[in-house]
C-alpha positions as CSV (number, residue, x, y, z in Angstrom):
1,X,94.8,129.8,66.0
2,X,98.3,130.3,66.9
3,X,97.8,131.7,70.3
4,X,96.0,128.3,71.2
5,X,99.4,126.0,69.8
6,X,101.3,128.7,72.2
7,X,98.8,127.5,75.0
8,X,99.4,124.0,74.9
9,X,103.3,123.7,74.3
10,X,104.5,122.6,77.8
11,X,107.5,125.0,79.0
12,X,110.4,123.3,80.7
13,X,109.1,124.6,84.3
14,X,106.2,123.1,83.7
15,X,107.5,119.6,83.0
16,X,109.9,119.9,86.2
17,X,107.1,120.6,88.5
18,X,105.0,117.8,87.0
19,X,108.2,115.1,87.7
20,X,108.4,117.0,91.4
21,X,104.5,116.3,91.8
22,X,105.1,112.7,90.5
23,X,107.8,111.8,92.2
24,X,105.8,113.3,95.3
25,X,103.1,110.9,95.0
26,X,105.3,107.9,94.5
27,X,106.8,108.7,97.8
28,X,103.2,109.5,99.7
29,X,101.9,106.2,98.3
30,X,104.6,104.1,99.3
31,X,104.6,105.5,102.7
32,X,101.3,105.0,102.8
33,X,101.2,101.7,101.7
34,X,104.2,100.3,103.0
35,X,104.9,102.2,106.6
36,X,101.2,103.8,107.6
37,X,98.8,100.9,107.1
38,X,100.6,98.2,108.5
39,X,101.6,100.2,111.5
40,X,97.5,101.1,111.5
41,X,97.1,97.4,111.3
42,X,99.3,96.0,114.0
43,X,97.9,98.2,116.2
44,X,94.1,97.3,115.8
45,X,95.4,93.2,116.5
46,X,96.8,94.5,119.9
47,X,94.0,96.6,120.5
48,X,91.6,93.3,119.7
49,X,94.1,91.2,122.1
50,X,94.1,93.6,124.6
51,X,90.2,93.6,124.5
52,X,89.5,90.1,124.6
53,X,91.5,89.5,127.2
54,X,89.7,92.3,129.6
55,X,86.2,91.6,127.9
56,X,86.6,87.5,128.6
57,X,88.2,88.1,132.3
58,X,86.1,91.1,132.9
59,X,89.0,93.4,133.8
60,X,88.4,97.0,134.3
61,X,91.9,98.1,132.1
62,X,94.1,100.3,133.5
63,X,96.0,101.7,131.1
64,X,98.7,99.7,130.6
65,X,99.2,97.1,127.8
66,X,102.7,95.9,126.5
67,X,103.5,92.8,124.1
68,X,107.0,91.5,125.5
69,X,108.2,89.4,123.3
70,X,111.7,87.0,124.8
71,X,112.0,83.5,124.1
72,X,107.8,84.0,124.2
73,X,105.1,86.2,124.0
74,X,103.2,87.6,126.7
75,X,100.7,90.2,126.7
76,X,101.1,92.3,130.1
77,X,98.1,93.9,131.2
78,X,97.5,96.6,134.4
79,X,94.1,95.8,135.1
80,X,91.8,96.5,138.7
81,X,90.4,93.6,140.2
82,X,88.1,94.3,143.0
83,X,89.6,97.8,143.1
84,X,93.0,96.6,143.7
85,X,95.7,97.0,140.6
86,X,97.4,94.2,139.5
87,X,99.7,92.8,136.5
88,X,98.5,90.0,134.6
89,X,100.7,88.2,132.1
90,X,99.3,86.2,129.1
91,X,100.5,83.7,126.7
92,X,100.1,83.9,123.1
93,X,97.0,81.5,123.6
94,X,95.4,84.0,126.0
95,X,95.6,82.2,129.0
96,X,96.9,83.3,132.1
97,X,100.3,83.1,133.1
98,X,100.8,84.8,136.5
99,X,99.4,87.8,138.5
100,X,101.5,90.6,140.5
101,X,99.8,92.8,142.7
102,X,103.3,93.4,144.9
103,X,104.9,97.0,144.9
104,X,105.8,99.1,141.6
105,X,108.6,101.8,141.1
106,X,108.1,104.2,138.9
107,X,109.9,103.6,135.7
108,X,111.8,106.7,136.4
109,X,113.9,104.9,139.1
110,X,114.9,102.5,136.5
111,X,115.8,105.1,134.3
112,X,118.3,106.5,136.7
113,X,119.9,103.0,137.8
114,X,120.3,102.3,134.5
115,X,122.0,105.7,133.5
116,X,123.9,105.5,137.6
117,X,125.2,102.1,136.4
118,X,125.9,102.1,132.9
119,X,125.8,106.4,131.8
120,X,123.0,105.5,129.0
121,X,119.7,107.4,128.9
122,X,116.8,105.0,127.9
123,X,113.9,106.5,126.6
124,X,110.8,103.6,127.4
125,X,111.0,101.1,130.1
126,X,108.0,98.7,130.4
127,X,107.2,95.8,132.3
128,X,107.6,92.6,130.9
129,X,107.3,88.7,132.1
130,X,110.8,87.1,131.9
131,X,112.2,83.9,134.1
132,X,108.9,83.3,135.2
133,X,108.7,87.0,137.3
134,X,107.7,90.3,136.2
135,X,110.4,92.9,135.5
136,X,111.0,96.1,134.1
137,X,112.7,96.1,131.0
138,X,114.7,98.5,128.7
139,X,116.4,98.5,125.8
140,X,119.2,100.9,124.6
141,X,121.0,100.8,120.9
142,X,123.8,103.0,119.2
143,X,125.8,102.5,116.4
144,X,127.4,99.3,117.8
145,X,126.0,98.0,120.5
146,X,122.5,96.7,121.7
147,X,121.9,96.4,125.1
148,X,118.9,95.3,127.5
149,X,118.2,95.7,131.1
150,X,116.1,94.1,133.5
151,X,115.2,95.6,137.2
152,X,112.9,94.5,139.6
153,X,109.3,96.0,139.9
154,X,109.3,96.6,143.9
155,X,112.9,98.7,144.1
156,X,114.5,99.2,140.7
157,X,117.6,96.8,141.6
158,X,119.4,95.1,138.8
159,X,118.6,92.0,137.9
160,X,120.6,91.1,134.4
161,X,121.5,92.9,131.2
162,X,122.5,91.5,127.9
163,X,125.1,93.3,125.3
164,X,124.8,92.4,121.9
């Protein structure tokens, strides 16, 4: 009868790696709960944007989707009409802004303006609907400053910055 007393006392390395296993879970769940499923959740509402536009306009998507949000929202699209690409910009109510089916840089050009002009390295650029024209857009942040850039589509020239 002893040996089963001896089999239930808890030893002291036992109770640590319960608290370790405890404090574990508490961390898994609120990531979980807290980071993970909203994350999951915001990206199903832009998937279900992004396919009601193409399903109601009968785009053929073409891999590019980006919510820009300035002073509004828009939803940029690159979608093939007739074969052709083109950028389409929507409002928050879904309804067409404006179409580009001009020249496009690559986003790499804008990369190297931005780090010719101003020595930053910006990781994304994406295209975004500002002043009533499409852009490219970037945004760069450190310690003390945040900064945004806007170039031109056709030839990666400058158009404005801001430095907050």
């Amino acid at each position: 009868m002893e040996k089963r007393e001896e089999k239930t006392k808890r030893t002291p390395r036992t109770n640590v790696i319960i608290v370790i296993l405890v404090v574990l879970f508490v961390i898994v769940s609120f990531y979980v709960f807290e980071v993970h499923i909203p994350y999951l959740s915001h990206q199903s509402e832009q998937e279900d944007i992004r396919e009601a536009i193409v399903k109601k306009h009968k785009y053929h998507y073409d891999g590019y989707f980006y919510t820009y949000n300035g002073v509004s929202t828009y939803y940029i699209l690159k979608v093939k009409v007739q074969n052709k690409p083109q950028l389409v910009a929507y409002n928050e109510k879904k309804q067409l802004v404006k179409t580009y089916n001009g020249a496009i840089t690559s986003s790499t050009r804008v990369k190297d303006a931005i780090y010719k002009k101003y020595k930053l390295s910006v990781k994304n650029v994406h295209v975004c609907f500002e002043d009533g024209a499409f852009m490219y857009f970037a945004k760069y942040q450190n310690d003390s400053h945040l900064y945004y850039f806007y170039y031109s589509l056709d030839n990666a020239t400058f158009i404005k910055s801001y430095n907050l």
